[in-house]
C-alpha positions as CSV (number, residue, x, y, z in Angstrom):
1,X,56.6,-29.8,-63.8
2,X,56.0,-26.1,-64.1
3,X,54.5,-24.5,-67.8
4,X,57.1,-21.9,-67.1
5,X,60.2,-23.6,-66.1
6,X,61.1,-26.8,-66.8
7,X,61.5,-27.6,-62.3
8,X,62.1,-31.3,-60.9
9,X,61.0,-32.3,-57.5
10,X,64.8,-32.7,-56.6
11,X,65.7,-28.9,-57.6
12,X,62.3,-27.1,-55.8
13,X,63.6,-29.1,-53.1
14,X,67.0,-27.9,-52.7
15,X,66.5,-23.7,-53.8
16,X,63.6,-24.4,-50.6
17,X,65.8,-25.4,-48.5
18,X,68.3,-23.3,-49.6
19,X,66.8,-19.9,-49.0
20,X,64.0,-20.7,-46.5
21,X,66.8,-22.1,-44.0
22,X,63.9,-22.8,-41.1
23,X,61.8,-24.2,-43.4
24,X,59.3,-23.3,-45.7
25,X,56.7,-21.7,-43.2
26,X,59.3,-19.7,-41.7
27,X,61.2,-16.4,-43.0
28,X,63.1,-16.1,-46.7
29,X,67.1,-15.6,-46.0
30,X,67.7,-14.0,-49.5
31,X,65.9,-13.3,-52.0
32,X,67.4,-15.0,-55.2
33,X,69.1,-13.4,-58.4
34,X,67.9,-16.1,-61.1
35,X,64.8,-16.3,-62.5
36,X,63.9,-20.0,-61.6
37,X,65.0,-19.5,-58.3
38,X,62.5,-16.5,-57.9
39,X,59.6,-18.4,-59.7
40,X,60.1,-21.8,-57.3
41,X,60.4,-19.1,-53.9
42,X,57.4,-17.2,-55.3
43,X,55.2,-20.1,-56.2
44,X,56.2,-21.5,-52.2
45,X,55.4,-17.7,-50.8
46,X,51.9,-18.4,-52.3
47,X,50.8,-20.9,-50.8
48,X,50.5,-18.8,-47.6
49,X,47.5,-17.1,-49.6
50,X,44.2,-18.5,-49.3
51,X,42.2,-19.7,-52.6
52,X,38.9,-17.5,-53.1
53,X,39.9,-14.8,-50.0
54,X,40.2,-11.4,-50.8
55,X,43.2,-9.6,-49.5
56,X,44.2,-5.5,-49.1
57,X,47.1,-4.3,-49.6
58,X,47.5,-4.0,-45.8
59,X,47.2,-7.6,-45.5
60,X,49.5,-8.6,-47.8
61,X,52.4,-6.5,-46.8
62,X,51.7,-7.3,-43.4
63,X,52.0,-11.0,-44.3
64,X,54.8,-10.5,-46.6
65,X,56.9,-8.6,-44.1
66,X,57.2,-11.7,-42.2
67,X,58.7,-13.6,-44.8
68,X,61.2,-10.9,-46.1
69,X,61.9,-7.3,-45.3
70,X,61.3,-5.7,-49.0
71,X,57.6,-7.3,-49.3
72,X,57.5,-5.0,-51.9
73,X,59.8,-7.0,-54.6
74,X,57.8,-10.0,-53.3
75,X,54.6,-9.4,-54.2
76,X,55.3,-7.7,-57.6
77,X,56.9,-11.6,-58.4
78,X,53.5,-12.9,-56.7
79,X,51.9,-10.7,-59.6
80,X,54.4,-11.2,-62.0
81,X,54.7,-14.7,-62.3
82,X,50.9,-15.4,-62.3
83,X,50.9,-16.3,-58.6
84,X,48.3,-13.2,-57.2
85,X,46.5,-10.6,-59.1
86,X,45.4,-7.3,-58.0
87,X,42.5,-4.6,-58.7
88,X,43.7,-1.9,-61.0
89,X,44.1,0.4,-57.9
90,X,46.1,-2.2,-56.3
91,X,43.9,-2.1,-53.0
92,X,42.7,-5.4,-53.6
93,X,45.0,-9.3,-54.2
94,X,43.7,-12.7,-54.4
95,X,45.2,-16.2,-55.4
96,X,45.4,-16.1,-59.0
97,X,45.4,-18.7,-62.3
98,X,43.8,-21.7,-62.5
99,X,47.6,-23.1,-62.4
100,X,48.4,-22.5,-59.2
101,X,44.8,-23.7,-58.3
102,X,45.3,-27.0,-59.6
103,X,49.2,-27.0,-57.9
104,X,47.6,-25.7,-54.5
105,X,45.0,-28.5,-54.4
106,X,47.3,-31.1,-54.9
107,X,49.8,-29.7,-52.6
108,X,47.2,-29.4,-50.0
109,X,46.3,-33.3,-51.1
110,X,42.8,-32.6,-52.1
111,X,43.4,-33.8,-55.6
């Protein structure tokens, strides 16, 4: 379960598969209107974002822009929701939270 929402297995499942129709490695259809949705679709977007690996701003756009065509509302949920951080000149992004760490690693099955 998530500390912010209270998510099952069953219902990440079905918002992925509802608004990454090609799967979750491939582009976002919509971008959702409720706030759990966004958290679950956040959380998924990132995972595409390397523990420990320093990103520009370039990068992440560039990365984003594949998944959805306002990157821009993505990545301020990426921040938002504890996903990313940024420097305060917003040049620089990394994987944030020791949170998503722990959710990474066991997704990846290292834990």
């Amino acid at each position: 379960m998530d500390e912010k929402f209270q998510i099952t297995d069953n219902e990440r499942e079905k918002v992925l598969k509802n608004y990454f129709r090609f799967g979750v490695d491939g582009p976002l259809d919509t971008f959702p209107s409720k706030e759990k949705r966004k958290y679950i679709v956040a959380e998924e977007i990132a995972k595409r974002f390397e523990m420990g690996k320093i990103y520009m701003e370039k990068e992440v756009n560039e990365l984003l822009k594949q998944i959805y065509p306002d990157f821009a509302t993505i990545r301020r949920f990426l921040i938002d929701y504890g996903f990313m951080n940024r420097s305060d000149d917003g040049v620089e992004y990394w994987v944030e939270g020791e949170q998503y760490a722990n959710h990474y690693e066991s997704e990846k099955g290292t834990i």
